[in-house]
N, C-alpha and C positions, 0 to 999 in steps of 0.2 A: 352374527357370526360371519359376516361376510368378507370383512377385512381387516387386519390386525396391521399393526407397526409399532414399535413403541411407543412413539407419541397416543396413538389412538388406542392404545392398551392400556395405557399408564392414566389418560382422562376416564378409560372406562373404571378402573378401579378407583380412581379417588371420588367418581360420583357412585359410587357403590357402594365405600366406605360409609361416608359422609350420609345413605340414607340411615330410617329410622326402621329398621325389622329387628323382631326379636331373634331369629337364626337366621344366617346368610353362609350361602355356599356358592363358590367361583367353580366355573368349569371354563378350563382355559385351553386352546390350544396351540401348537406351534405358530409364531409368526415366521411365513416360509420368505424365501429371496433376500436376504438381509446381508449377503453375502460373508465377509472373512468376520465381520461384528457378531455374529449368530450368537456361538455361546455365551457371550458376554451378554448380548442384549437379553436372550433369555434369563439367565441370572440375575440382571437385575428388575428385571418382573419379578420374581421370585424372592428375592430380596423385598418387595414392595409388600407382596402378601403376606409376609411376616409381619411386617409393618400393620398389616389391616386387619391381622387378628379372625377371621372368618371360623366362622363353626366345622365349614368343611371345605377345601381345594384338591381340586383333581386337575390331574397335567395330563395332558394327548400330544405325543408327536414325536419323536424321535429327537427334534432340539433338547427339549425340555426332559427327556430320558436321561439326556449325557451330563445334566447339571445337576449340581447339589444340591440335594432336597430333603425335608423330610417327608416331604406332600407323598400321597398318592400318585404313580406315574402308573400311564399307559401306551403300550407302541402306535395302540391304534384306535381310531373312533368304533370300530369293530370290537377290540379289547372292553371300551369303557363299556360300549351298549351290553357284553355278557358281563358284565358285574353290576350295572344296572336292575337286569334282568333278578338277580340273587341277592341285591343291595339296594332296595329304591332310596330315594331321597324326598325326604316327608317333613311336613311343616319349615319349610325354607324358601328364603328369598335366594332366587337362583341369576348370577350372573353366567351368560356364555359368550366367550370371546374369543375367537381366534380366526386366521386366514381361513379362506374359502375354500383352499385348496383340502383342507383335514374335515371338512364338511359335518361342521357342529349342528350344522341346521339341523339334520336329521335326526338327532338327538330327542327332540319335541317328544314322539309318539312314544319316547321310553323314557318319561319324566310325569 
């Protein structure tokens, strides 16, 4: 979770995809600085996940709030950790991707 870009988003899902786990769940968050491309880029991340079918996707970040989704969104890495908290995520192969700046790392101790 330390650096996201499309490119580097888009390789993490298709080796994500392409593994073999019985449930697989993405926890993705904004890729930040992307500048006037933002929404778009987000959307078609999001567009990808459709594509890879996943058991469960959760969006962090305020890019990925403003796009069209059916996913789960969250404002904040604070948001997702209290629905964690009331919501774990069990028996799953778990991707997490997103800029450093949304600080997915810390995620770990509430997984």
């Amino acid at each position: 979770a330390y650096n996201a870009n499309p490119t580097s988003m888009n390789a993490a899902l298709d080796n994500f995809c392409a593994m073999n786990f019985a449930h697989k769940t993405a926890i993705l968050g904004d890729m930040l600085e992307l500048g006037a491309e933002t929404l778009k880029k987000h959307q078609q991340i999001i567009e990808k996940l459709v594509e890879c079918n996943f058991d469960s996707v959760f969006l962090i970040g305020e890019n990925f709030q403003k796009c069209s989704s059916d996913f789960k969104t969250f404002n904040s890495r604070a948001d997702f950790e209290n629905f964690l908290k009331k919501t774990p995520i069990t028996n799953s192969a778990i991707l997490i991707k997103g800029s450093h700046g949304i600080g997915l790392e810390k995620l770990v101790e509430f997984l």
